[in-house]
VOMI-466936 format. One line per field, with one value per atom (N, C-alpha, C): x, y, z; atom name; residue number from 1. Coordinates in nm, 3 decimals. Layout:
residues N
xx	[X  ...] .
yy	[Y  ...] .
zz	[Z  ...] .
bator	[CA  ...] .
nulo	[NUM  ...] .
***
This chain:
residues 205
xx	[11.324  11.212  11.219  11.186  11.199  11.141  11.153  11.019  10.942  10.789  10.689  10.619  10.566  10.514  10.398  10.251  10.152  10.132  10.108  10.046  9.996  10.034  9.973  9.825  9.815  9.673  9.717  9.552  9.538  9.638  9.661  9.699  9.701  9.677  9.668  9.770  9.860  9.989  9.996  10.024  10.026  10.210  10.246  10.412  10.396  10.468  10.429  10.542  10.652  10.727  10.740  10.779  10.813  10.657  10.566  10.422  10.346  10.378  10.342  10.311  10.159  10.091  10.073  10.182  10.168  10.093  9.977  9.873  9.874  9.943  9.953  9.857  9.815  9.763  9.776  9.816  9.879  9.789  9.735  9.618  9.687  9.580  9.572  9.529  9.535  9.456  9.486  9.360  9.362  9.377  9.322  9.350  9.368  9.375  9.423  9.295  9.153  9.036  8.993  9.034  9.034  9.100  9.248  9.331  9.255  9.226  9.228  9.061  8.957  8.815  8.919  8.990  8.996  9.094  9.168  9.198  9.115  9.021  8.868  8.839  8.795  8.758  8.809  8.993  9.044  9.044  9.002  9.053  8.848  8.838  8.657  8.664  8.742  8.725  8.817  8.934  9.012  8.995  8.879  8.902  8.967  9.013  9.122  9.222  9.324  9.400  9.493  9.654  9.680  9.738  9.770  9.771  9.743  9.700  9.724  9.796  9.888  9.981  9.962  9.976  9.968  10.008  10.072  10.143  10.130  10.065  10.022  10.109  10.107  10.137  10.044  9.960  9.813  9.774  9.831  9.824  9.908  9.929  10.037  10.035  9.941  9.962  10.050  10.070  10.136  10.097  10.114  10.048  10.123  10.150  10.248  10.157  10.115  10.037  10.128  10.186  10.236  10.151  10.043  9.922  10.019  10.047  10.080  10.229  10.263  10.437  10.532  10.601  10.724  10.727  10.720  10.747  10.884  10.852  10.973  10.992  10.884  10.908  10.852  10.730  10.601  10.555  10.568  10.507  10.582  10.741  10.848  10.895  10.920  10.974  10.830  10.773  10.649  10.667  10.669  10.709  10.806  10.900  11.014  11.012  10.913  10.917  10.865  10.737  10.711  10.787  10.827  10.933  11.006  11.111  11.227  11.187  10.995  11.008  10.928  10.942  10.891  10.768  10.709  10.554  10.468  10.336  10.288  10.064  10.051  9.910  9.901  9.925  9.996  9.922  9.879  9.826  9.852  9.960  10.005  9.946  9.911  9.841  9.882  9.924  9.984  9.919  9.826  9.771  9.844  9.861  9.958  9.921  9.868  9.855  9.958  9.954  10.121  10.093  10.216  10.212  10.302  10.358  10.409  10.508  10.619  10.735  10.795  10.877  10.889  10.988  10.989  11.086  11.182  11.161  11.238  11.192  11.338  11.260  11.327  11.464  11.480  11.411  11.371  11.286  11.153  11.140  11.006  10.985  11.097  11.103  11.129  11.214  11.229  11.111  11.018  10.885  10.764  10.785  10.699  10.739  10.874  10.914  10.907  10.942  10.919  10.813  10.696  10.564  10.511  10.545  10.553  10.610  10.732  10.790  10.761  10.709  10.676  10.560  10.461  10.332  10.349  10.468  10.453  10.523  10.600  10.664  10.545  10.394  10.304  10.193  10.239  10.161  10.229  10.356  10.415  10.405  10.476  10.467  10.439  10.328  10.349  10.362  10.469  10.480  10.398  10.395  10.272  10.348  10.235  10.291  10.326  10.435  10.462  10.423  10.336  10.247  10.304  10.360  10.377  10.294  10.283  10.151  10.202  10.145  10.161  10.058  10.156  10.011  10.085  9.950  9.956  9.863  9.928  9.865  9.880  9.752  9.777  9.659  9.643  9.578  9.386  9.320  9.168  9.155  9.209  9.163  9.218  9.327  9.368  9.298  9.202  9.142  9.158  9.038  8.980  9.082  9.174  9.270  9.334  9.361  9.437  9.384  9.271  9.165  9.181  9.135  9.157  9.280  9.394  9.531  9.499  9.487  9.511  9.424  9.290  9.157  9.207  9.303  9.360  9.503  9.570  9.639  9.597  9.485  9.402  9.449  9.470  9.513  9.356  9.373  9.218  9.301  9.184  9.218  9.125  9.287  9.215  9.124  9.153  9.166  9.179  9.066  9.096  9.031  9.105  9.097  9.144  9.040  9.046  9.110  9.201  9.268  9.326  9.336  9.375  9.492  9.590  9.755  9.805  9.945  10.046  10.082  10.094  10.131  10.269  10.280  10.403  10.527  10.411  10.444  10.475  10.444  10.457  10.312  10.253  10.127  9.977  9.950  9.828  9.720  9.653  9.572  9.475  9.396  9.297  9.350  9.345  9.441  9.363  9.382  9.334  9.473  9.432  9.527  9.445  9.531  9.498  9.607  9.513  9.576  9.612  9.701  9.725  9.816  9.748  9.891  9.938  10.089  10.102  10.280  10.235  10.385  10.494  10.483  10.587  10.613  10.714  10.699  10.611  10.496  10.486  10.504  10.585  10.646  10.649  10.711  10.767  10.669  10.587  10.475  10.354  10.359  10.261  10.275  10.452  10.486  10.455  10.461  10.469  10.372  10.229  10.067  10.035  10.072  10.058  10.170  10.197  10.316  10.412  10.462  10.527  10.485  10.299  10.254  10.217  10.220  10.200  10.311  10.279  10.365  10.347  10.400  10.407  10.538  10.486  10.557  10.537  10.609  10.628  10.558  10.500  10.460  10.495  10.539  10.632  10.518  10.575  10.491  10.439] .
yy	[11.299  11.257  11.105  11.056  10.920  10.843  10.733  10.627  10.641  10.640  10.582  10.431  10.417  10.292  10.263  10.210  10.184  10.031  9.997  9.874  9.734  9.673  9.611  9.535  9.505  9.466  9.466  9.487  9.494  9.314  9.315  9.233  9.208  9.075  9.045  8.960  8.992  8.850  8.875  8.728  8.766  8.715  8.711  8.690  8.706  8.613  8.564  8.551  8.633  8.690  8.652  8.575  8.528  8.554  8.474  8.449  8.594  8.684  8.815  8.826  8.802  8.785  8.984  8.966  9.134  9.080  9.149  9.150  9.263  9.242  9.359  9.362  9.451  9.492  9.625  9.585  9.649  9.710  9.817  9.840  9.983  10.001  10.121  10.241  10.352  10.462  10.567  10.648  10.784  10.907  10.911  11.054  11.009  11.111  11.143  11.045  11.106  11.035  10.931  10.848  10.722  10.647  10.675  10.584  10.575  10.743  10.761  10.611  10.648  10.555  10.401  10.388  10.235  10.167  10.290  10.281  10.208  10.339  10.286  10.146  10.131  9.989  9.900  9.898  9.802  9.799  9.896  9.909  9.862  9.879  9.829  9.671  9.635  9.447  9.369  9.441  9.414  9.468  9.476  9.587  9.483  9.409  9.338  9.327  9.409  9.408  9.489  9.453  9.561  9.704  9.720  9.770  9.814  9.923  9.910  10.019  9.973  10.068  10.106  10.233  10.225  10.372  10.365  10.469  10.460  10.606  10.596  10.696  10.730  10.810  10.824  10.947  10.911  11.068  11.098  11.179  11.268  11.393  11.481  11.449  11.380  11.340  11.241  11.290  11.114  11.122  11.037  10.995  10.861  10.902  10.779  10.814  10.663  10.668  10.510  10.508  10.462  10.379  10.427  10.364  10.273  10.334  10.346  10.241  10.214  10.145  10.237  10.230  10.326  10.416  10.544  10.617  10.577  10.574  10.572  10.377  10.357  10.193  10.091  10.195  10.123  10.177  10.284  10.322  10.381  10.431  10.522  10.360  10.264  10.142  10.107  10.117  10.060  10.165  10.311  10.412  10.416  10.381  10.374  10.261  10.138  10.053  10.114  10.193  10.231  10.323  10.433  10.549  10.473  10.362  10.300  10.230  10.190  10.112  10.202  10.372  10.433  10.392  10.403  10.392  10.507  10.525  10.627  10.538  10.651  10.644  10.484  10.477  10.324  10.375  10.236  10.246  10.104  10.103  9.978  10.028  9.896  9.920  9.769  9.793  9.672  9.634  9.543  9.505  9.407  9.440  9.344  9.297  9.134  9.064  9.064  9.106  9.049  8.933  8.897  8.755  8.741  8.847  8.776  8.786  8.836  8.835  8.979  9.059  9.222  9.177  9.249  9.255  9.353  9.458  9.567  9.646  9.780  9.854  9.798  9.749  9.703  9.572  9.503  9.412  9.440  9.543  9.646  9.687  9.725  9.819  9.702  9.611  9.468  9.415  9.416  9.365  9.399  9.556  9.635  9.645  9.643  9.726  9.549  9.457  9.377  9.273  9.324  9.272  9.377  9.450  9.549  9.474  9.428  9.416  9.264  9.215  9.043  9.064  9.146  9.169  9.244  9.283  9.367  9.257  9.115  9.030  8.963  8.977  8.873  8.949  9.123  9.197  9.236  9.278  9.396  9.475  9.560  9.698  9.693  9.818  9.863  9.988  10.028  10.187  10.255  10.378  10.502  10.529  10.623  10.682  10.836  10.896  11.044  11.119  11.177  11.284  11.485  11.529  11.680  11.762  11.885  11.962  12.085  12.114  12.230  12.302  12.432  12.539  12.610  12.570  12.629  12.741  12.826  12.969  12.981  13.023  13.007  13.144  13.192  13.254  13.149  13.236  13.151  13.124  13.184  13.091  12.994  12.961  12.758  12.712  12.725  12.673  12.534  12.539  12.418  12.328  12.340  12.270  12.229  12.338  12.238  12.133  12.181  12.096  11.987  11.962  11.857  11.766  11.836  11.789  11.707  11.737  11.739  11.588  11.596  11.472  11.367  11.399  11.277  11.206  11.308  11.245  11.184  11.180  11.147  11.276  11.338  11.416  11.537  11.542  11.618  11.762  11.850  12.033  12.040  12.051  12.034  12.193  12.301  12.455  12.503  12.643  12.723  12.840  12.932  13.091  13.149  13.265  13.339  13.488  13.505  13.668  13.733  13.906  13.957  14.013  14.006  14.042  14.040  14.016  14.021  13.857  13.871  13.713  13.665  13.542  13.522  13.645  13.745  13.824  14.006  13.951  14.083  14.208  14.161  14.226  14.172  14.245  14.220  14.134  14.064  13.954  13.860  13.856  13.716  13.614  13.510  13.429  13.333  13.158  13.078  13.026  13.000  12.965  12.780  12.685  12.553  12.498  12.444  12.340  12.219  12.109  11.987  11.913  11.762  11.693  11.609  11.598  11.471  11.439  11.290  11.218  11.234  11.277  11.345  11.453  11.540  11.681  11.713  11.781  11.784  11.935  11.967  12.151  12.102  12.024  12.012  11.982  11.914  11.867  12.009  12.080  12.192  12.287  12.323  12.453  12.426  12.280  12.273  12.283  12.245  12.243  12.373  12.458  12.609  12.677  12.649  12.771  12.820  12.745  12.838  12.968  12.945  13.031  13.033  12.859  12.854  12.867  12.874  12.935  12.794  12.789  12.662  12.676  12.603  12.608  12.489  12.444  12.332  12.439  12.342  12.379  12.344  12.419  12.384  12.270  12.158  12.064  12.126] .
zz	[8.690  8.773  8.792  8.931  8.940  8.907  8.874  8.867  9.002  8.983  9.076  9.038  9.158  9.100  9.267  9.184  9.300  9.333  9.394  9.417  9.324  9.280  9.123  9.233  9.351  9.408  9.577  9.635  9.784  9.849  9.910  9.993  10.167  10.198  10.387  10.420  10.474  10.534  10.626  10.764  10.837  10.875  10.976  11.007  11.149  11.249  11.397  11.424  11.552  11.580  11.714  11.775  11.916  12.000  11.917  11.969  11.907  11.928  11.854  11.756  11.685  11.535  11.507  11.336  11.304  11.168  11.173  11.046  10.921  10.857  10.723  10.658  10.641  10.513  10.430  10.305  10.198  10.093  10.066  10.033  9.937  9.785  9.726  9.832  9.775  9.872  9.779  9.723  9.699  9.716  9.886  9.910  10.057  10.159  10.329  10.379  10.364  10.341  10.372  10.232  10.226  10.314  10.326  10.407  10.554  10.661  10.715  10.783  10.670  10.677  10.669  10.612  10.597  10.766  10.760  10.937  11.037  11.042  11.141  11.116  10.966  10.942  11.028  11.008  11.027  11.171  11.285  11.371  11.471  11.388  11.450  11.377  11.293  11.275  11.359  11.415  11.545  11.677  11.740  11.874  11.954  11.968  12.093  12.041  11.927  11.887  12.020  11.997  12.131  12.056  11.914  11.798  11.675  11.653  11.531  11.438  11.379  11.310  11.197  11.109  10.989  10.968  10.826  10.726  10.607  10.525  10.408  10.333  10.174  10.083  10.002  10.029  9.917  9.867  9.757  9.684  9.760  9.809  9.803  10.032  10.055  10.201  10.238  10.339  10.450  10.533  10.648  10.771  10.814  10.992  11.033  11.191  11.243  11.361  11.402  11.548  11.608  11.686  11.725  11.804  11.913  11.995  12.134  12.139  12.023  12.036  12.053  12.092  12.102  12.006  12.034  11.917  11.779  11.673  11.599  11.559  11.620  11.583  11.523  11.444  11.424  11.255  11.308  11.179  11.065  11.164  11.106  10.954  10.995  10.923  10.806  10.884  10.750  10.626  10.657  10.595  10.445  10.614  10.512  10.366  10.434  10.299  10.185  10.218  10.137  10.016  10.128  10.040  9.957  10.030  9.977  9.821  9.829  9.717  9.599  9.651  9.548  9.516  9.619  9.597  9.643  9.536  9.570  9.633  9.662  9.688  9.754  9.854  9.913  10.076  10.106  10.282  10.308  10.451  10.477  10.669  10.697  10.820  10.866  10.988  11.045  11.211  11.192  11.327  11.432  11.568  11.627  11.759  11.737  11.827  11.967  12.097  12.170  12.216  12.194  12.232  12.362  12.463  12.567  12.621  12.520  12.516  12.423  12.509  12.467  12.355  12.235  12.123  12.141  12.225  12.214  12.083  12.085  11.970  11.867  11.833  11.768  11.673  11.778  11.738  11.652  11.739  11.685  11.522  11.529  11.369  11.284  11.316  11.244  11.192  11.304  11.305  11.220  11.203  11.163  11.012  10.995  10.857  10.768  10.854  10.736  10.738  10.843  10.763  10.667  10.628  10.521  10.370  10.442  10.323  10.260  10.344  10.356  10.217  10.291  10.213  10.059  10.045  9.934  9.814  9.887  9.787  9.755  9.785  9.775  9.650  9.598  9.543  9.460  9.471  9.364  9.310  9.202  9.204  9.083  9.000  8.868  8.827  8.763  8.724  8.732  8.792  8.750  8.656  8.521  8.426  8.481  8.471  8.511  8.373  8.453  8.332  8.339  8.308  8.304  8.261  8.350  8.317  8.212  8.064  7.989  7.999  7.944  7.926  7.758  7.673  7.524  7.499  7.422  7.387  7.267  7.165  7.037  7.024  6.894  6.815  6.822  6.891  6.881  6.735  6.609  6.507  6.479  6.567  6.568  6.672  6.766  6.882  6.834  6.732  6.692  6.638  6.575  6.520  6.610  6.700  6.816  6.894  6.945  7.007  6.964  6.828  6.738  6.781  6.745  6.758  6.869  7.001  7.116  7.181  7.123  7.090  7.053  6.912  6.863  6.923  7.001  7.103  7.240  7.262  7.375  7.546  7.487  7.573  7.637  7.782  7.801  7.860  7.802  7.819  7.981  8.057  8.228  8.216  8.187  8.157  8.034  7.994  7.894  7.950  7.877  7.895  7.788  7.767  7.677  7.685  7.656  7.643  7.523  7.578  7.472  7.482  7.449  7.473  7.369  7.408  7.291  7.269  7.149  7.075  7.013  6.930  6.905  6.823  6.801  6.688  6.748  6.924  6.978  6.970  6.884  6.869  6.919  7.017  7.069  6.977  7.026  6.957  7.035  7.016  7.086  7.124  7.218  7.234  7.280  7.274  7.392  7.493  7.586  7.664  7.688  7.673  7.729  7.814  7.897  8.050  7.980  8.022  7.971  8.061  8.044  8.093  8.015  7.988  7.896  7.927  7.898  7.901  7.844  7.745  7.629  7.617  7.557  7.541  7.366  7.407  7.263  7.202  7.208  7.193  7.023  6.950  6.871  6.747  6.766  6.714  6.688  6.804  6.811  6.756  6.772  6.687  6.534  6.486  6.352  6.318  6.390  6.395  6.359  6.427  6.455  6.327  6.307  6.201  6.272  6.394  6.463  6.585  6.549  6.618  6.807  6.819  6.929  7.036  7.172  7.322  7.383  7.424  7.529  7.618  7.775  7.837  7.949  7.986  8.092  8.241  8.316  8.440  8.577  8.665  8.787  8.828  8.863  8.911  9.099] .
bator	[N  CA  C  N  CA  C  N  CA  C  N  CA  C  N  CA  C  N  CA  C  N  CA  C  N  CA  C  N  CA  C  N  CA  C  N  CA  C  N  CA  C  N  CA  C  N  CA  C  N  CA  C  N  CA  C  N  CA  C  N  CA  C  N  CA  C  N  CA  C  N  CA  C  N  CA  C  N  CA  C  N  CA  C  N  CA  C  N  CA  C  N  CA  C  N  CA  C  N  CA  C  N  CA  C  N  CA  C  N  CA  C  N  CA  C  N  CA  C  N  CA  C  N  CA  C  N  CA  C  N  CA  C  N  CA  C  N  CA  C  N  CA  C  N  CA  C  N  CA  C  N  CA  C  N  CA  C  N  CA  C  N  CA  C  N  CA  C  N  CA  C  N  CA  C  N  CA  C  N  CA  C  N  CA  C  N  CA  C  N  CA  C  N  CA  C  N  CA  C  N  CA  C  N  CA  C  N  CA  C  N  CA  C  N  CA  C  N  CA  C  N  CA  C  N  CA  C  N  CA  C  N  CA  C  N  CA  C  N  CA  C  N  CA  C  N  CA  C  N  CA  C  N  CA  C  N  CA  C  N  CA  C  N  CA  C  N  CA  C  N  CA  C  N  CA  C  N  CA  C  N  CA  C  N  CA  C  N  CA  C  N  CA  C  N  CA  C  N  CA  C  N  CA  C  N  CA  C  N  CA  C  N  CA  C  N  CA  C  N  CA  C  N  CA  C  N  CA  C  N  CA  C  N  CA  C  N  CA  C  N  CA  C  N  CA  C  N  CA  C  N  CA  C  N  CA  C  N  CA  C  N  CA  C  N  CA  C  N  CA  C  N  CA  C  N  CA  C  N  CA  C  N  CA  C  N  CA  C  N  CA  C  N  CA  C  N  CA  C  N  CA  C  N  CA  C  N  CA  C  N  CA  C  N  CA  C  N  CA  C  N  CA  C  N  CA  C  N  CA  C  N  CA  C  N  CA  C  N  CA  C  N  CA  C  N  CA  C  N  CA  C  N  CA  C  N  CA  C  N  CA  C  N  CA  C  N  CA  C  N  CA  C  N  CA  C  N  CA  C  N  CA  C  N  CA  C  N  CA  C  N  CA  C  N  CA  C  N  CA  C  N  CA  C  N  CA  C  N  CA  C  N  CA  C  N  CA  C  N  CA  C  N  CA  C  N  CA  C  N  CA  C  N  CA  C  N  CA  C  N  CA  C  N  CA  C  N  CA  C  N  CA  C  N  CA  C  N  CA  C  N  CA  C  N  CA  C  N  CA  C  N  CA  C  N  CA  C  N  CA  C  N  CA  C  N  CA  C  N  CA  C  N  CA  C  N  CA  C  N  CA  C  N  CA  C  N  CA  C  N  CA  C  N  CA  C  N  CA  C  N  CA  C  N  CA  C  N  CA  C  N  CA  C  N  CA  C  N  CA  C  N  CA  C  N  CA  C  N  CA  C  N  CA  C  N  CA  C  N  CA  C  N  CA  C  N  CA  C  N  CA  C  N  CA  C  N  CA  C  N  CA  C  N  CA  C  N  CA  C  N  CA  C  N  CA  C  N  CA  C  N  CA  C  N  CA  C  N  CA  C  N  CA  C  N  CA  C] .
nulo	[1  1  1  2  2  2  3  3  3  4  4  4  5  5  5  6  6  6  7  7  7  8  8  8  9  9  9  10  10  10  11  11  11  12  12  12  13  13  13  14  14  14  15  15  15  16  16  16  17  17  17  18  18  18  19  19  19  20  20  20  21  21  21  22  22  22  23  23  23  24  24  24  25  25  25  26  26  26  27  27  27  28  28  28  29  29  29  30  30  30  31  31  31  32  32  32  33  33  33  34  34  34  35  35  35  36  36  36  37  37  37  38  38  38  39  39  39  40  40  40  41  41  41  42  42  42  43  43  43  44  44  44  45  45  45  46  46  46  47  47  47  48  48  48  49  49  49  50  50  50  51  51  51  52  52  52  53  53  53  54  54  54  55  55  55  56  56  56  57  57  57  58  58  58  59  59  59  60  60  60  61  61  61  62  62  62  63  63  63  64  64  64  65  65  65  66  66  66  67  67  67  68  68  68  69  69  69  70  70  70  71  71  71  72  72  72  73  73  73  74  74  74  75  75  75  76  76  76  77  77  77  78  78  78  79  79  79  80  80  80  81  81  81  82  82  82  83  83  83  84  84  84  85  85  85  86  86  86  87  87  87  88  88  88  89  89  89  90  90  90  91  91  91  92  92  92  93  93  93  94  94  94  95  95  95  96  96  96  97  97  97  98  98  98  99  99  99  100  100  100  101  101  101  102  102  102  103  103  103  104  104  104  105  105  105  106  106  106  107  107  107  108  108  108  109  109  109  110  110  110  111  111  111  112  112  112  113  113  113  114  114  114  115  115  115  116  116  116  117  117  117  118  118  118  119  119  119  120  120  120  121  121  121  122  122  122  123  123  123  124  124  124  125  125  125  126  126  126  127  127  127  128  128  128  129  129  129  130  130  130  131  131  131  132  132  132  133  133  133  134  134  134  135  135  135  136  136  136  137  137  137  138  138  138  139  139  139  140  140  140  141  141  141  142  142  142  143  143  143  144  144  144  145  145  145  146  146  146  147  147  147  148  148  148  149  149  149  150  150  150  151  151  151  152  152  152  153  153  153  154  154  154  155  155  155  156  156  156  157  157  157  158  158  158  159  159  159  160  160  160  161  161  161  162  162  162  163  163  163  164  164  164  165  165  165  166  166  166  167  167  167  168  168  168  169  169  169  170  170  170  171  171  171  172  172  172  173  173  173  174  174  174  175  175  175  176  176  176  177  177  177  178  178  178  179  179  179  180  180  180  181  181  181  182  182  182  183  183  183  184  184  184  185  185  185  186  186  186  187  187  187  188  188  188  189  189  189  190  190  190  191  191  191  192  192  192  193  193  193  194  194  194  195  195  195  196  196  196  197  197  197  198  198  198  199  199  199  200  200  200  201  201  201  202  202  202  203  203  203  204  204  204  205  205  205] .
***
């Protein structure tokens, strides 16, 4: 799994391009939502803008709006900075003064992708932690012990469920089932918690 990494803070730069002022801004974002409201914002504090561009990664969404530049020249490059620098939950929105004089598309994507990248040398990046989701099944008379276990690793039970099936031992039995996410594998630690009794398994992300 790769490194990710978000935003270490919001940022505004601007960069002026053969009279042509492109206004970045480099911003956190949580969900489709958010980015989408902070759009509007930006786009009601510029209405004589002749632009405005922007591309996000914000939780399992993306979004690339060209706002009337050539397709493929605006928003496709801001994008890409983002992807390229392994960033997640990220909204880069690029407002663009014209100044007069056509850039072409080349010029364009030049334009676009590195007031992106201008703005992101002025903020930088800090690791997300990559967290993996388990699911543990034990005998309900370790609930509590595990629970325990689990408290003192700071770890939170997203899910629990209670069933009756078959256990480590092949013989039907009471069972809890717990949700989890955590940075480490802790298989190793749990079985020894448990006697060997607990199930665990990694979860398709």
């Amino acid at each position: 799994m790769s490194q990710s990494y978000s935003l270490a803070r919001p940022v505004e730069h601007e960069i002026v391009i053969k009279k042509s002022r492109f206004i970045c801004f480099l911003e956190p974002c949580q969900s489709k939502t958010q980015a989408q409201q902070r759009i509007q914002e930006i786009r009601q504090q510029y209405p004589d803008a002749r632009h405005v561009c922007s591309a996000f990664y914000c939780g399992t969404h993306t979004g690339l709006d060209d706002d009337g530049e050539p397709s493929g020249t605006a928003a496709k490059p801001m994008f890409q900075v983002i992807q390229m620098q392994h960033l997640r939950n990220t909204l880069a929105i690029v407002v663009r003064y014209f100044g007069g004089i056509k850039l072409g598309a080349g010029g364009l994507v030049r334009a676009y992708g590195g007031a992106v990248s201008e703005a992101l040398k002025l903020t930088g990046k800090v690791p997300v932690i990559q967290l993996e989701q388990w699911r543990l099944r034990v005998p309900t008379a370790l609930e509590h012990k595990v629970r325990h276990w689990l408290t003192q690793q700071q770890l939170t039970v997203q899910s629990i469920d209670y069933v009756f099936e078959a256990g480590i031992n092949g013989q039907p039995e009471n069972l809890v089932t717990l949700d989890f996410a955590s940075e480490s594998d802790p298989s190793e630690a749990l079985v020894e918690l448990s006697q060997g009794q607990a199930q665990l398994e990694r979860l398709d992300p």
